[in-house]
C-alpha positions in Angstrom: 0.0 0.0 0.0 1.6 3.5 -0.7 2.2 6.2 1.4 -0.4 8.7 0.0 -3.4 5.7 0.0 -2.1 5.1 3.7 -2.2 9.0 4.5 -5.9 9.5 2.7 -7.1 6.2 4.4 -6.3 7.7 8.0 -7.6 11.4 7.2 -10.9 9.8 6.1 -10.8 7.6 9.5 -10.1 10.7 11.5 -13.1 12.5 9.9 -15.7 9.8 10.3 -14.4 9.2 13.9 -15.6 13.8 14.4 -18.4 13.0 12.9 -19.2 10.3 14.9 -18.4 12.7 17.9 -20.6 15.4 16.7 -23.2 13.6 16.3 -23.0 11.6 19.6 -22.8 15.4 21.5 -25.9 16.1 19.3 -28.1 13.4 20.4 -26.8 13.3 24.0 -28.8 17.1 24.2 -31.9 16.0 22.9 -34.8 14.3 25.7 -34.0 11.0 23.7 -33.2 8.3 25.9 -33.5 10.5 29.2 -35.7 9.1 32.2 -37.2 10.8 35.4 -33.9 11.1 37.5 -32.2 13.6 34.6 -32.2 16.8 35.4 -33.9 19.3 32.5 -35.0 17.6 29.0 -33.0 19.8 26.5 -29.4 20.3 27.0 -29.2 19.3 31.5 -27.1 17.2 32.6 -27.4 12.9 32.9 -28.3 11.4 36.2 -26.0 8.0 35.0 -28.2 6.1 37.5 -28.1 3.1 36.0 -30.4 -0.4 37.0 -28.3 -3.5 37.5 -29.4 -7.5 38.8 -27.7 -9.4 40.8 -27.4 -12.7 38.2 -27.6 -15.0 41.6 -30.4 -13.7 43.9 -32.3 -11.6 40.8 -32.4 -8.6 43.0 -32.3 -5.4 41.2 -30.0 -2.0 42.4 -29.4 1.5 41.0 -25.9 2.3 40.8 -24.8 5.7 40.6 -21.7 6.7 38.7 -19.8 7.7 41.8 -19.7 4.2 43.6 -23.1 4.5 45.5 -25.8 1.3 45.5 -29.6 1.3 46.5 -32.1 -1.3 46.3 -34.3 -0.6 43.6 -38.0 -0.5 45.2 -41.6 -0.9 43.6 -44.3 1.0 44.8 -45.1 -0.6 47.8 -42.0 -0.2 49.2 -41.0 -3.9 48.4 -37.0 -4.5 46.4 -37.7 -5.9 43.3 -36.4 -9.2 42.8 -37.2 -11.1 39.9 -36.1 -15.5 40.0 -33.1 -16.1 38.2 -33.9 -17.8 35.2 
């Protein structure tokens, strides 16, 4: 492969990777995707509360994205806990 093809390859790489940026940035300030614990709908900032279960017990937590854990509760006050399959 020559030099130039090499060079042309990478500049087009580079471009579709700011692109893919860009566009990422763009659709992180729209409502899409956001949920109750955001704050705002256009443009405020992610909660990153995020649901995880525990593959043994089923048990499901929010994690937040500075190390803290909760049970996740339903409406009754109750942790959720689904059987593991």
């Amino acid at each position: 492969m020559e030099l130039a093809t090499l060079k042309q390859f990478a500049l087009w790489l580079s471009w579709l990777f700011i692109v893919g940026l860009v566009f990422s940035w763009a659709i992180s300030l729209t409502p899409i995707g956001r949920d109750d614990t955001d704050k705002g709908s256009w443009g405020g900032g992610r909660s990153g509360v995020k649901p995880v279960t525990d593959a043994l017990t089923g048990c499901q937590y929010l994690v937040s994205p500075g190390g803290g854990i909760t049970p996740r509760l339903n409406k009754n006050g109750k942790h959720i806990c689904v059987a593991p399959e």
